[in-house]
mmCIF file of the N, C-alpha and C atoms, coordinates in Angstrom:
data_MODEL
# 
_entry.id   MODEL 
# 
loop_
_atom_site.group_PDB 
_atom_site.id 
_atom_site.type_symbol 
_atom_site.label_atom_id 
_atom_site.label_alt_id 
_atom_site.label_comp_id 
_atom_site.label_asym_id 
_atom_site.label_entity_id 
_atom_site.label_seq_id 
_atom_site.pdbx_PDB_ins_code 
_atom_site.Cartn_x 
_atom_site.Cartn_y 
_atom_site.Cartn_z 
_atom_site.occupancy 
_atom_site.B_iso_or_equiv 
_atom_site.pdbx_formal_charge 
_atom_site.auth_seq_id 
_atom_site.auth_comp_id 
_atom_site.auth_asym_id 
_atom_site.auth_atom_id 
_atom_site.pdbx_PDB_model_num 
ATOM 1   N N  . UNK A 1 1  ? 0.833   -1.191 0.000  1.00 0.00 ? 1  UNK A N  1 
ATOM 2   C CA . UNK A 1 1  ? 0.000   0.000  0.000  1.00 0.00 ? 1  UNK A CA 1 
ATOM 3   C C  . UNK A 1 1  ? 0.876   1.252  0.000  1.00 0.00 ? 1  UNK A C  1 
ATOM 4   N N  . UNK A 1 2  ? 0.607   1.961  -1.163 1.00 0.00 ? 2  UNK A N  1 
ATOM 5   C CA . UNK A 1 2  ? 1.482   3.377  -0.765 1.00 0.00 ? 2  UNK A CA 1 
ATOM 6   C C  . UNK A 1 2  ? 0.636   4.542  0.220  1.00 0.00 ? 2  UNK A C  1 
ATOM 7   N N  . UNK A 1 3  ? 2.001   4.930  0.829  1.00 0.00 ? 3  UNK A N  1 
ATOM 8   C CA . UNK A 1 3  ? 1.459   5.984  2.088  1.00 0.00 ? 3  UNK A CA 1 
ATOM 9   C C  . UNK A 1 3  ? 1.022   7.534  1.522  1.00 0.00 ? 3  UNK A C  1 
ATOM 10  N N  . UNK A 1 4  ? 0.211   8.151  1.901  1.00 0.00 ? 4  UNK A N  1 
ATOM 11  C CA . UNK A 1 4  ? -0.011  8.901  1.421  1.00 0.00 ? 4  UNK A CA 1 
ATOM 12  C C  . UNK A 1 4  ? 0.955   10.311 1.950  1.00 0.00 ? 4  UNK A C  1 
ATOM 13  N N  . UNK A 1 5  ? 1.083   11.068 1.262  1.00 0.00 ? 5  UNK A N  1 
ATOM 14  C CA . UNK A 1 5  ? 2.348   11.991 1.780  1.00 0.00 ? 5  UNK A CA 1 
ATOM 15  C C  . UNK A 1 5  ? 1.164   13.239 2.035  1.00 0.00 ? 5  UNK A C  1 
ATOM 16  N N  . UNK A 1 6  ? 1.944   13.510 3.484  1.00 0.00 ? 6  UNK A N  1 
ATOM 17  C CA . UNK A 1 6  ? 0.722   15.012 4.262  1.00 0.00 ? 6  UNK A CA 1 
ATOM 18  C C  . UNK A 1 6  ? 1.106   15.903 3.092  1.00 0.00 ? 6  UNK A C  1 
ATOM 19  N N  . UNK A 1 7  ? -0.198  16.846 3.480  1.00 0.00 ? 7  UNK A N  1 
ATOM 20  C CA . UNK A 1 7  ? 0.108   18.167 2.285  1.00 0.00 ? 7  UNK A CA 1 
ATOM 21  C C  . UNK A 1 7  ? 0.528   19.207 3.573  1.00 0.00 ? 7  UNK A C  1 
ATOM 22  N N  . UNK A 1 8  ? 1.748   20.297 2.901  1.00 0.00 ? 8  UNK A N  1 
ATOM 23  C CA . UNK A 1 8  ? 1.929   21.170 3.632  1.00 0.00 ? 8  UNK A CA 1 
ATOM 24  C C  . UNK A 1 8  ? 1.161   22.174 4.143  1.00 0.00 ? 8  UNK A C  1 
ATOM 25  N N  . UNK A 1 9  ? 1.087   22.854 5.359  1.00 0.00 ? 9  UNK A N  1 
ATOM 26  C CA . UNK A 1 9  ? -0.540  23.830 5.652  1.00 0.00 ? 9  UNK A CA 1 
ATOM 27  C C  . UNK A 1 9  ? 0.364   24.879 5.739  1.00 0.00 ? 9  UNK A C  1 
ATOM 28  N N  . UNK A 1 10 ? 1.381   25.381 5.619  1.00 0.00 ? 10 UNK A N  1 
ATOM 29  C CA . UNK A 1 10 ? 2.017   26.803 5.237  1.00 0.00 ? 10 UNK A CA 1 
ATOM 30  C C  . UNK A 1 10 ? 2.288   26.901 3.627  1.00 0.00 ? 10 UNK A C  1 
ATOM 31  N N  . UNK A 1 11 ? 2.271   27.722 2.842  1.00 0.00 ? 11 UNK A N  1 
ATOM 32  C CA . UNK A 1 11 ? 3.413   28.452 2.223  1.00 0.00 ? 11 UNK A CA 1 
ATOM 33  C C  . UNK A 1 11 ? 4.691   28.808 2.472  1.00 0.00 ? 11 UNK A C  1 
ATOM 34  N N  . UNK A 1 12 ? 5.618   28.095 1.802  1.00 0.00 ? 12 UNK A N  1 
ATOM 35  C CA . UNK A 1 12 ? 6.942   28.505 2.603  1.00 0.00 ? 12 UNK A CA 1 
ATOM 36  C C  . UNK A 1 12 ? 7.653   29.978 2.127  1.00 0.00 ? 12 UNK A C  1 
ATOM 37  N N  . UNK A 1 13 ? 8.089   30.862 3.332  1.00 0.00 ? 13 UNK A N  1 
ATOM 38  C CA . UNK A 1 13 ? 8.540   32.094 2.904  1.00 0.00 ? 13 UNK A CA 1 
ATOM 39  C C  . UNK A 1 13 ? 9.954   32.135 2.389  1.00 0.00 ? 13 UNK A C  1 
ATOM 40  N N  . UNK A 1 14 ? 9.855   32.959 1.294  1.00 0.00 ? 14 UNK A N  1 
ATOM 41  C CA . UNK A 1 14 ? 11.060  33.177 0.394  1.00 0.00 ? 14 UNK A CA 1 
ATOM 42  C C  . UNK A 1 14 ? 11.554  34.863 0.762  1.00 0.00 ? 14 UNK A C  1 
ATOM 43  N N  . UNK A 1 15 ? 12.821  34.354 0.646  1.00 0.00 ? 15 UNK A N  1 
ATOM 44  C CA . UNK A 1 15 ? 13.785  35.698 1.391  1.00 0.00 ? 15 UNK A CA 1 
ATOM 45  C C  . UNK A 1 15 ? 15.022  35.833 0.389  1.00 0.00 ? 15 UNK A C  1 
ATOM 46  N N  . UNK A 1 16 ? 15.282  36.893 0.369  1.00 0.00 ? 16 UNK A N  1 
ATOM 47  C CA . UNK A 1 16 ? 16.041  37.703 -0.744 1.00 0.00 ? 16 UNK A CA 1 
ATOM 48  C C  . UNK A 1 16 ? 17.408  38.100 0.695  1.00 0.00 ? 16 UNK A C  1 
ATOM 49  N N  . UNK A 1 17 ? 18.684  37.748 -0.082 1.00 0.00 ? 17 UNK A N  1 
ATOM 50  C CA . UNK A 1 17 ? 19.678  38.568 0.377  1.00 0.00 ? 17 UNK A CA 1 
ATOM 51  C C  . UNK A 1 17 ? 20.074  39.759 0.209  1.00 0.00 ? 17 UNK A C  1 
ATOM 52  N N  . UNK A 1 18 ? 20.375  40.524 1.013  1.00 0.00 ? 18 UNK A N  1 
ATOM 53  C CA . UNK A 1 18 ? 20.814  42.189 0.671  1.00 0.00 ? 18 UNK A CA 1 
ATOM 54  C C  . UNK A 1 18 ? 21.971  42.217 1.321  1.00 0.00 ? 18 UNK A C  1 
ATOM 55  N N  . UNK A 1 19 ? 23.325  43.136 0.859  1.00 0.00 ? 19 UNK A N  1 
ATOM 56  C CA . UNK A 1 19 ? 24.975  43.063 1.449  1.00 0.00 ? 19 UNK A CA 1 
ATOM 57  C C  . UNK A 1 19 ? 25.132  44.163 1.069  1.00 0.00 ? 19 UNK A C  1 
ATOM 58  N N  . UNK A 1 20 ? 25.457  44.972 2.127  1.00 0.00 ? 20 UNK A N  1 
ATOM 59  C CA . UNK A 1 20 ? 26.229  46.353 2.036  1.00 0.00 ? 20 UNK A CA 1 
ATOM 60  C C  . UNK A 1 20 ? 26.813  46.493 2.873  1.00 0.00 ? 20 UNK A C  1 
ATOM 61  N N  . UNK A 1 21 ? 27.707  47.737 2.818  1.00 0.00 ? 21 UNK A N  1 
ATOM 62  C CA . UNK A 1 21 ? 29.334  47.533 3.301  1.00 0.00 ? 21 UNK A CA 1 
ATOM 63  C C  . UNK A 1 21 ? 29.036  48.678 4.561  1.00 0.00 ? 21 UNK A C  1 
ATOM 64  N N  . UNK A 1 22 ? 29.738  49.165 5.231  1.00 0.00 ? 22 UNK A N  1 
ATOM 65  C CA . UNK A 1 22 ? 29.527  49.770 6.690  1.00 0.00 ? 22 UNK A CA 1 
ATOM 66  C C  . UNK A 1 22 ? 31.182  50.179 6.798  1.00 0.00 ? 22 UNK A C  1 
ATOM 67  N N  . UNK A 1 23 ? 31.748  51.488 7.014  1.00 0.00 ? 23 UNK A N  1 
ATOM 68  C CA . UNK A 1 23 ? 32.854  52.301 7.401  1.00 0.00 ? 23 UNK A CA 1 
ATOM 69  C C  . UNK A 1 23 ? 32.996  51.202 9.074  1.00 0.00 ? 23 UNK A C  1 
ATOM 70  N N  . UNK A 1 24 ? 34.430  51.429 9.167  1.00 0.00 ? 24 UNK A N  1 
ATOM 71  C CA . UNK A 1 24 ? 34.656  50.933 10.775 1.00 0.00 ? 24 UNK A CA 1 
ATOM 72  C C  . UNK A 1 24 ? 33.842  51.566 11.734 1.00 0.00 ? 24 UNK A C  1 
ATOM 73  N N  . UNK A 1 25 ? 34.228  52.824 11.616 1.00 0.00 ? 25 UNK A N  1 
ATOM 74  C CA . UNK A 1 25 ? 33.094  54.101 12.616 1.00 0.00 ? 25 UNK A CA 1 
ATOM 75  C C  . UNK A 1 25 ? 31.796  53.682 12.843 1.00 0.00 ? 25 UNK A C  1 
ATOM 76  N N  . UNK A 1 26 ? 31.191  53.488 11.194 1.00 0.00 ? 26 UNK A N  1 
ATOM 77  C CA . UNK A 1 26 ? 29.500  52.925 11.391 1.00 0.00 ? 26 UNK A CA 1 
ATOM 78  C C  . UNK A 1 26 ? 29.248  51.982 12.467 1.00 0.00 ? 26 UNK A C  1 
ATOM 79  N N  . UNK A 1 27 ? 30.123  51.288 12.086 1.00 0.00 ? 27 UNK A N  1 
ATOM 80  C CA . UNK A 1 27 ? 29.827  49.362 12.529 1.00 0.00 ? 27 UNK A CA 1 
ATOM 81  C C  . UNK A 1 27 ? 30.264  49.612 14.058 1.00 0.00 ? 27 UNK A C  1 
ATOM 82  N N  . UNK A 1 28 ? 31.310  50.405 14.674 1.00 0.00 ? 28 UNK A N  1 
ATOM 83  C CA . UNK A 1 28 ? 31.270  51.001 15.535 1.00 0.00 ? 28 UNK A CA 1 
ATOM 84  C C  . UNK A 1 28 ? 30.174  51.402 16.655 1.00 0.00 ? 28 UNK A C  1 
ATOM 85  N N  . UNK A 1 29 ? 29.731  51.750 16.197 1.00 0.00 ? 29 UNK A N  1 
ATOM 86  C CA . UNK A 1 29 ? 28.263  53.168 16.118 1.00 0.00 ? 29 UNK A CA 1 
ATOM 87  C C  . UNK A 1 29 ? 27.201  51.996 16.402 1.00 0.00 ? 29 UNK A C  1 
ATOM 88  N N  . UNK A 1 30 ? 27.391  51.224 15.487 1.00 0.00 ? 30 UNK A N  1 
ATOM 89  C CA . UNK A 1 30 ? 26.071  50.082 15.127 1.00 0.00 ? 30 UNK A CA 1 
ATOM 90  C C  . UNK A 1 30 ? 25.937  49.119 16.306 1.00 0.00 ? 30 UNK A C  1 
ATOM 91  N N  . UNK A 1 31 ? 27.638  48.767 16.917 1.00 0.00 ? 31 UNK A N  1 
ATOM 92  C CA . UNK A 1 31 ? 27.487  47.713 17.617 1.00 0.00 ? 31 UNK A CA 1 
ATOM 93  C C  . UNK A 1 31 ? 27.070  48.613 18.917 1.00 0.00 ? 31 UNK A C  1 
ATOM 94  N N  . UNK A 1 32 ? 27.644  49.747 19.441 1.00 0.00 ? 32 UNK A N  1 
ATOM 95  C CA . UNK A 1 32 ? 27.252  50.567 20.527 1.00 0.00 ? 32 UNK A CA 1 
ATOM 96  C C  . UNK A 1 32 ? 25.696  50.623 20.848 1.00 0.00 ? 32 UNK A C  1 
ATOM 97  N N  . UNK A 1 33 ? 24.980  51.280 19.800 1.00 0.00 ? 33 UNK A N  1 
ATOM 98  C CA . UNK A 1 33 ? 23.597  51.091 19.905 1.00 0.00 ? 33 UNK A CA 1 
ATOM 99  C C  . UNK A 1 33 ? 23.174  49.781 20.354 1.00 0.00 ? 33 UNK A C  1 
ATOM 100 N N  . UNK A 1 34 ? 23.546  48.787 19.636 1.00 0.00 ? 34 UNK A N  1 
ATOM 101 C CA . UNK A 1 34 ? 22.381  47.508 19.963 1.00 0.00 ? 34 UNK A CA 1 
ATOM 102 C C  . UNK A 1 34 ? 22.999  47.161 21.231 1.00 0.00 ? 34 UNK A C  1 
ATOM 103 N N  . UNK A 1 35 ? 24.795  47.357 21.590 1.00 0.00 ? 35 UNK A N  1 
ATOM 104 C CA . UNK A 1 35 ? 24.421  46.974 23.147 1.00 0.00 ? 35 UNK A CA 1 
ATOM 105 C C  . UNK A 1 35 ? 23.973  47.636 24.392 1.00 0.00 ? 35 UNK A C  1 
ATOM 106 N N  . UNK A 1 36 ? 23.794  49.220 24.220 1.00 0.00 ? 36 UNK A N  1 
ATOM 107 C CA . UNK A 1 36 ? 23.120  49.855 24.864 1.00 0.00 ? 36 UNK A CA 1 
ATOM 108 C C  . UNK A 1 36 ? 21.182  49.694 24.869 1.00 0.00 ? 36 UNK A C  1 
ATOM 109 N N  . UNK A 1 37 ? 21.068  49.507 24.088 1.00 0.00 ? 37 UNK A N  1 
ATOM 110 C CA . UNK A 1 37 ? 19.704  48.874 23.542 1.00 0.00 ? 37 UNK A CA 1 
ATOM 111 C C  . UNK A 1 37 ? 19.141  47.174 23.464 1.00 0.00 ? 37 UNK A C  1 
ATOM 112 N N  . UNK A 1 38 ? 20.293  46.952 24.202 1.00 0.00 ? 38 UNK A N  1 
ATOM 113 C CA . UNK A 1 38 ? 19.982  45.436 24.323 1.00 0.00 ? 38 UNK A CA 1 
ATOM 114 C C  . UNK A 1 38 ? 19.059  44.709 23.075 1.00 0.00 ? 38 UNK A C  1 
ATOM 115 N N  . UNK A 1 39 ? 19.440  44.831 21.847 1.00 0.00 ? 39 UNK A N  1 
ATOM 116 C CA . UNK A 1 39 ? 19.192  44.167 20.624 1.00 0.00 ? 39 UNK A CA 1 
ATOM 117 C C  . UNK A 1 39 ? 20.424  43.757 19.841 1.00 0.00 ? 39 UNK A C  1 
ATOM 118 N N  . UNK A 1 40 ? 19.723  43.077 19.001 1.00 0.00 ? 40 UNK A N  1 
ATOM 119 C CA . UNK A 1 40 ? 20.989  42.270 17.915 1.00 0.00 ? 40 UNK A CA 1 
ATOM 120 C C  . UNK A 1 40 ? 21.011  43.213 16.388 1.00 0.00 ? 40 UNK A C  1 
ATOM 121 N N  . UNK A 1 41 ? 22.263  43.545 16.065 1.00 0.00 ? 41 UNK A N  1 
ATOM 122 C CA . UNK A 1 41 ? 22.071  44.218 14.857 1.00 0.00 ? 41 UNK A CA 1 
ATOM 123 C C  . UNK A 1 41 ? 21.746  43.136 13.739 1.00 0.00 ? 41 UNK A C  1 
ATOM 124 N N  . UNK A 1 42 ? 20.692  42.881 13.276 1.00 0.00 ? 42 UNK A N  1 
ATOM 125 C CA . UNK A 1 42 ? 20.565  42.034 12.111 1.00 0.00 ? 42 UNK A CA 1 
ATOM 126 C C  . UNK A 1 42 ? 18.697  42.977 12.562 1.00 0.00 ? 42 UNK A C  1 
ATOM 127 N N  . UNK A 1 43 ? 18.071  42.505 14.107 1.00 0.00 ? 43 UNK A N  1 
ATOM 128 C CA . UNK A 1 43 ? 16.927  42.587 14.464 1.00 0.00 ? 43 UNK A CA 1 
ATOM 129 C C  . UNK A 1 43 ? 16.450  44.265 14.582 1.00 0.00 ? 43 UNK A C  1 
ATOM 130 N N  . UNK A 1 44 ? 17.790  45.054 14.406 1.00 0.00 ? 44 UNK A N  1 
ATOM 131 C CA . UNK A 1 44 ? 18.081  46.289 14.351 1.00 0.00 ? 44 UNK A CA 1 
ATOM 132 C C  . UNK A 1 44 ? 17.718  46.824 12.966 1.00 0.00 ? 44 UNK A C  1 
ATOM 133 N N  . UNK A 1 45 ? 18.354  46.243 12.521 1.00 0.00 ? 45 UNK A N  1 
ATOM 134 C CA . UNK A 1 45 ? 18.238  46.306 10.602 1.00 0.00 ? 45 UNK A CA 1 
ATOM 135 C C  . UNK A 1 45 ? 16.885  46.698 10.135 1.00 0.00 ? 45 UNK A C  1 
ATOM 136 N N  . UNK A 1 46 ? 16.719  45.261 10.248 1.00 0.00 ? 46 UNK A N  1 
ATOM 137 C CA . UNK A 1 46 ? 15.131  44.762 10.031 1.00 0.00 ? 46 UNK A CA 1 
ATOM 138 C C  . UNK A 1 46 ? 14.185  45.734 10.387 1.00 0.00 ? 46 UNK A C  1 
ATOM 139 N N  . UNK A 1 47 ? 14.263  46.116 12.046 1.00 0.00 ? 47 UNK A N  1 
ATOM 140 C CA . UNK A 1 47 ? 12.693  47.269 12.660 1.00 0.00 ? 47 UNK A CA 1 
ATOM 141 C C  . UNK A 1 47 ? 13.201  48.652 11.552 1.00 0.00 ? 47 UNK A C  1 
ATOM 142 N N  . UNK A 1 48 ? 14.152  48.749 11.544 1.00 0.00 ? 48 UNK A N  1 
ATOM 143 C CA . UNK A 1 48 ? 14.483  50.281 10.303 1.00 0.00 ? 48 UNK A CA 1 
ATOM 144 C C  . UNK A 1 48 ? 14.116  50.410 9.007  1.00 0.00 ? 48 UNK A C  1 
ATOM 145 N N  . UNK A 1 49 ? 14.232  49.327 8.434  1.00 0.00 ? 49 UNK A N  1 
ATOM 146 C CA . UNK A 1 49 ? 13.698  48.758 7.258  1.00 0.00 ? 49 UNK A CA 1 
ATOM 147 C C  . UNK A 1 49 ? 12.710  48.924 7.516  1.00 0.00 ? 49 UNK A C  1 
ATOM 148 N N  . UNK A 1 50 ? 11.826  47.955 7.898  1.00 0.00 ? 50 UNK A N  1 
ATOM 149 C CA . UNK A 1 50 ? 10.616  47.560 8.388  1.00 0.00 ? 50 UNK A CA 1 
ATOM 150 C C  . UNK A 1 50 ? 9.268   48.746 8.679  1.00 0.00 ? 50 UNK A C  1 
ATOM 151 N N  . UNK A 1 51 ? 10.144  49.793 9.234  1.00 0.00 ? 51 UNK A N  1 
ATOM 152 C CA . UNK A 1 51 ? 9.174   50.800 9.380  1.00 0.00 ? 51 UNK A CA 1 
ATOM 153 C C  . UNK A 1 51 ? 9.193   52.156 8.329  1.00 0.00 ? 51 UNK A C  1 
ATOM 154 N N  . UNK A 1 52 ? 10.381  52.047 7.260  1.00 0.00 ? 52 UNK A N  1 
ATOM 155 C CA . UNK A 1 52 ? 10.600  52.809 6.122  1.00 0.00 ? 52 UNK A CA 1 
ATOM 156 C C  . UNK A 1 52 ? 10.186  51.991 5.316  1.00 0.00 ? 52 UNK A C  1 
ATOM 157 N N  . UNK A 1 53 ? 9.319   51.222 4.703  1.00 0.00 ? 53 UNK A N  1 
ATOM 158 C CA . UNK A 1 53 ? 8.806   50.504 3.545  1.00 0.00 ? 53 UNK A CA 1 
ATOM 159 C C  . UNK A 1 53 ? 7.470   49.931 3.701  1.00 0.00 ? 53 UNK A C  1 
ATOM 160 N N  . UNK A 1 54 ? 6.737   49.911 4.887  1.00 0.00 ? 54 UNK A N  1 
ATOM 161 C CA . UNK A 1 54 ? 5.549   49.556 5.286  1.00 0.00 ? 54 UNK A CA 1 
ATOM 162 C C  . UNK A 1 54 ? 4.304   50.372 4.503  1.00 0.00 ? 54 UNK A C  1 
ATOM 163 N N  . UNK A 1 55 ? 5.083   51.679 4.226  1.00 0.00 ? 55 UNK A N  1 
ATOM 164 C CA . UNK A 1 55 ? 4.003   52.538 3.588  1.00 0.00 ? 55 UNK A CA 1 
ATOM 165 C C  . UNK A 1 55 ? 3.615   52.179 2.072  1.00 0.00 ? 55 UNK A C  1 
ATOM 166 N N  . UNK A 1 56 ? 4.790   51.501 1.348  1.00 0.00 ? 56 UNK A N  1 
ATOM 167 C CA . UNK A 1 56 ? 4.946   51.784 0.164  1.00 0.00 ? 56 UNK A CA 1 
ATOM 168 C C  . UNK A 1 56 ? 4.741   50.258 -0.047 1.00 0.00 ? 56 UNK A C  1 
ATOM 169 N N  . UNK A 1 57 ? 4.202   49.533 0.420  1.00 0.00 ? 57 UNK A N  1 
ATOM 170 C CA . UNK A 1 57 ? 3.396   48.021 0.535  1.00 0.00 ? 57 UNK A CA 1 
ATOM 171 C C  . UNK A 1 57 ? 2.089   47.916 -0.277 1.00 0.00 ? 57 UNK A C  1 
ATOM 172 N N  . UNK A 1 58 ? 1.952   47.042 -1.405 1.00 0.00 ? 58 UNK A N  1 
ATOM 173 C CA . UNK A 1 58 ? 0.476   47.197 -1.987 1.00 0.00 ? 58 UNK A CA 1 
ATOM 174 C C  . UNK A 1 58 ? -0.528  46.743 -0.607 1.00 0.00 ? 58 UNK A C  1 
ATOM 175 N N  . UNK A 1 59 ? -1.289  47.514 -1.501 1.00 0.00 ? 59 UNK A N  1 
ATOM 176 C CA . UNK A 1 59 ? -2.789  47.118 -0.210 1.00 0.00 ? 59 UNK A CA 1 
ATOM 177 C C  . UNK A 1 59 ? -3.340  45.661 -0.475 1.00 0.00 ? 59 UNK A C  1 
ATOM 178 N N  . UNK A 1 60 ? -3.162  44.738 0.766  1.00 0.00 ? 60 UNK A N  1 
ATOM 179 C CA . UNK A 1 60 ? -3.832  43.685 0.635  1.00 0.00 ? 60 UNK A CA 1 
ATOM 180 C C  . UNK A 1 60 ? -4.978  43.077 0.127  1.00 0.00 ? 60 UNK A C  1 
ATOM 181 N N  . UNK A 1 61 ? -5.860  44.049 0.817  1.00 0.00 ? 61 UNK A N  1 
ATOM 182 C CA . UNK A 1 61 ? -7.331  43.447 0.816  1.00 0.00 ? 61 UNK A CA 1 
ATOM 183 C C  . UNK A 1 61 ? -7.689  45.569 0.145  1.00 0.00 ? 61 UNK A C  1 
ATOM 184 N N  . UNK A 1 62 ? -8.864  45.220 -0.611 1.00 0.00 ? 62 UNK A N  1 
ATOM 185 C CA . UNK A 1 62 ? -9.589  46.688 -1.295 1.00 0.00 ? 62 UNK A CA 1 
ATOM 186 C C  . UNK A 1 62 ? -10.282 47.164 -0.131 1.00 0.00 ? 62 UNK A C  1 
ATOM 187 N N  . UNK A 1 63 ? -10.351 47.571 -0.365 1.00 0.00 ? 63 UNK A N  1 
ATOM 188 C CA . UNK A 1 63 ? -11.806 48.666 0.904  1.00 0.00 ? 63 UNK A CA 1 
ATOM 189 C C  . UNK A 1 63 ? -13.440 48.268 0.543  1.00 0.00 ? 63 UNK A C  1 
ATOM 190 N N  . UNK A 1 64 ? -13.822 48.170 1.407  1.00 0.00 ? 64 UNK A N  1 
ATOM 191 C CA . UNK A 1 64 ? -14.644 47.102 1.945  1.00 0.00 ? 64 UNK A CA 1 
ATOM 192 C C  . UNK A 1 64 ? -15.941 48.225 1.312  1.00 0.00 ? 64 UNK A C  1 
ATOM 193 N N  . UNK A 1 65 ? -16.893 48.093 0.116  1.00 0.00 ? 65 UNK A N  1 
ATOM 194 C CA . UNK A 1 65 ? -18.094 49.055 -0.264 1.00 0.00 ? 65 UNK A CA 1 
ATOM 195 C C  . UNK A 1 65 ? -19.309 48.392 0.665  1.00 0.00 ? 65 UNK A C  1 
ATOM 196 N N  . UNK A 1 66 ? -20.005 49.370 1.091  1.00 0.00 ? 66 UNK A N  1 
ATOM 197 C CA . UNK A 1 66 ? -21.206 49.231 2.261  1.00 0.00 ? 66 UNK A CA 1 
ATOM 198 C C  . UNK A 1 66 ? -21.965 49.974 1.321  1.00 0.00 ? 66 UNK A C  1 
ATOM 199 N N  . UNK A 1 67 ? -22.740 49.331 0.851  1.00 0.00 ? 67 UNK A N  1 
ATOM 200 C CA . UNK A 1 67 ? -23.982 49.998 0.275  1.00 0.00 ? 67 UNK A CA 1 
ATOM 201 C C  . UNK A 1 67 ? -25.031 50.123 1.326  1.00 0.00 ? 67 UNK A C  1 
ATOM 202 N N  . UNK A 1 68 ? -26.010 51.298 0.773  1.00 0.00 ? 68 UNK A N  1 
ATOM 203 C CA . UNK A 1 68 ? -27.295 52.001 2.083  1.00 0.00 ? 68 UNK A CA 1 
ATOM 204 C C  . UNK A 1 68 ? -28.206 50.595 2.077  1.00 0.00 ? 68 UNK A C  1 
ATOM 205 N N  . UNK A 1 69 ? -28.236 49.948 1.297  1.00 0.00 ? 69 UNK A N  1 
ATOM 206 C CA . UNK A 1 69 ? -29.231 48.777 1.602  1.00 0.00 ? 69 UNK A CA 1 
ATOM 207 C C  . UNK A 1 69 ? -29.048 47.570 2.123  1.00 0.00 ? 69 UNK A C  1 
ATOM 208 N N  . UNK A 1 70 ? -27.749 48.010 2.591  1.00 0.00 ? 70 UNK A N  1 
ATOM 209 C CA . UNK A 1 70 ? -26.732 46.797 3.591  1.00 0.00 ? 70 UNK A CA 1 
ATOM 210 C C  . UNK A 1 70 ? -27.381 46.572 4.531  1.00 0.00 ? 70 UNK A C  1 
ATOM 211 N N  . UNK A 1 71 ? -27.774 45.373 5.311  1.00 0.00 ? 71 UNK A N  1 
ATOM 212 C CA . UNK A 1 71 ? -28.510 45.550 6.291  1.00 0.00 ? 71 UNK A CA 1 
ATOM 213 C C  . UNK A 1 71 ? -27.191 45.420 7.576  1.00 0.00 ? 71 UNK A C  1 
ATOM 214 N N  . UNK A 1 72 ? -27.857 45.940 8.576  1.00 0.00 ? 72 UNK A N  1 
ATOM 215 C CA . UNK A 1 72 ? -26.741 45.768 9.741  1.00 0.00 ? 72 UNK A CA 1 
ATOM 216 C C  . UNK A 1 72 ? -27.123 45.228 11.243 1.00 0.00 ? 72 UNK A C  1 
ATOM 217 N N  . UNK A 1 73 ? -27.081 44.103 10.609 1.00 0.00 ? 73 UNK A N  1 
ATOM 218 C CA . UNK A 1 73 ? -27.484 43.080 11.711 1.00 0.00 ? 73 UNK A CA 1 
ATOM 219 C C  . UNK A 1 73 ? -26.593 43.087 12.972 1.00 0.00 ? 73 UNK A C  1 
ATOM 220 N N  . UNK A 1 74 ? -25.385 43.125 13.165 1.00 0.00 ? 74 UNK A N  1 
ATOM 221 C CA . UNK A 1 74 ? -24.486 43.397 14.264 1.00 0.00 ? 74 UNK A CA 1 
ATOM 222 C C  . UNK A 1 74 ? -23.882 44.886 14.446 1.00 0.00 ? 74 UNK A C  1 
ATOM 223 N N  . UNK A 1 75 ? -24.481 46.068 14.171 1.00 0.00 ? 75 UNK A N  1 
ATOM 224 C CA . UNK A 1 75 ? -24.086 47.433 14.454 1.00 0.00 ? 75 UNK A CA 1 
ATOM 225 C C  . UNK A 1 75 ? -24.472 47.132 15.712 1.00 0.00 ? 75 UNK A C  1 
ATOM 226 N N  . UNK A 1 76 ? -25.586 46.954 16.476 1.00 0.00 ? 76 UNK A N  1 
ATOM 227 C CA . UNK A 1 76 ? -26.119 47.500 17.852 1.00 0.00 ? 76 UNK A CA 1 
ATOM 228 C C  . UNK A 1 76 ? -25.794 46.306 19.110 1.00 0.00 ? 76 UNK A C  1 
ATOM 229 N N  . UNK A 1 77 ? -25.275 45.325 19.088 1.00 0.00 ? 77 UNK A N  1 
ATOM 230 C CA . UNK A 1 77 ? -25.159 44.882 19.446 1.00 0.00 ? 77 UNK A CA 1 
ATOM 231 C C  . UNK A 1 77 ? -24.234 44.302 21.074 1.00 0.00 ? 77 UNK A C  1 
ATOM 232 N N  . UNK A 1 78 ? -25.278 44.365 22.089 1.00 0.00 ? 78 UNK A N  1 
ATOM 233 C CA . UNK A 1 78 ? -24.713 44.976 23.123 1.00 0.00 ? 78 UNK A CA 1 
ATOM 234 C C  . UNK A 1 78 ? -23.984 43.296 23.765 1.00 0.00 ? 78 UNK A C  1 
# 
């Protein structure tokens, strides 16, 4: 009897490398912060990134049209 093979329940995430170079001073600078800040520079990176590109993200989902003849069964709902 062949076994049947599970199907995966994620999508697996795909990640892109990025390499740029850093002056001694920077990297300096870089390591000071994260140990005064008790973080890891990689997790440092990332929240900087992370919060300069969030804007410029397509919109997931469209905006949601409510027409007047919508009924609204859960507006009042105490």
């Amino acid at each position: 009897m062949a076994r049947r093979k599970r199907k995966n329940k994620r999508k697996p995430l795909r990640f892109k490398q990025i390499c740029f170079k850093l002056t001694v001073g920077q990297k300096a600078a870089l390591d000071r912060y994260c140990r005064m800040h008790n973080t890891t520079t990689l997790r440092f990176l990332r929240t900087l990134v992370m919060s300069q590109v969030e804007r410029y993200r397509p919109e997931s989902h469209p905006a949601s049209m409510v027409t007047e003849n919508q009924l609204g069964l859960f507006d009042d709902v105490i």
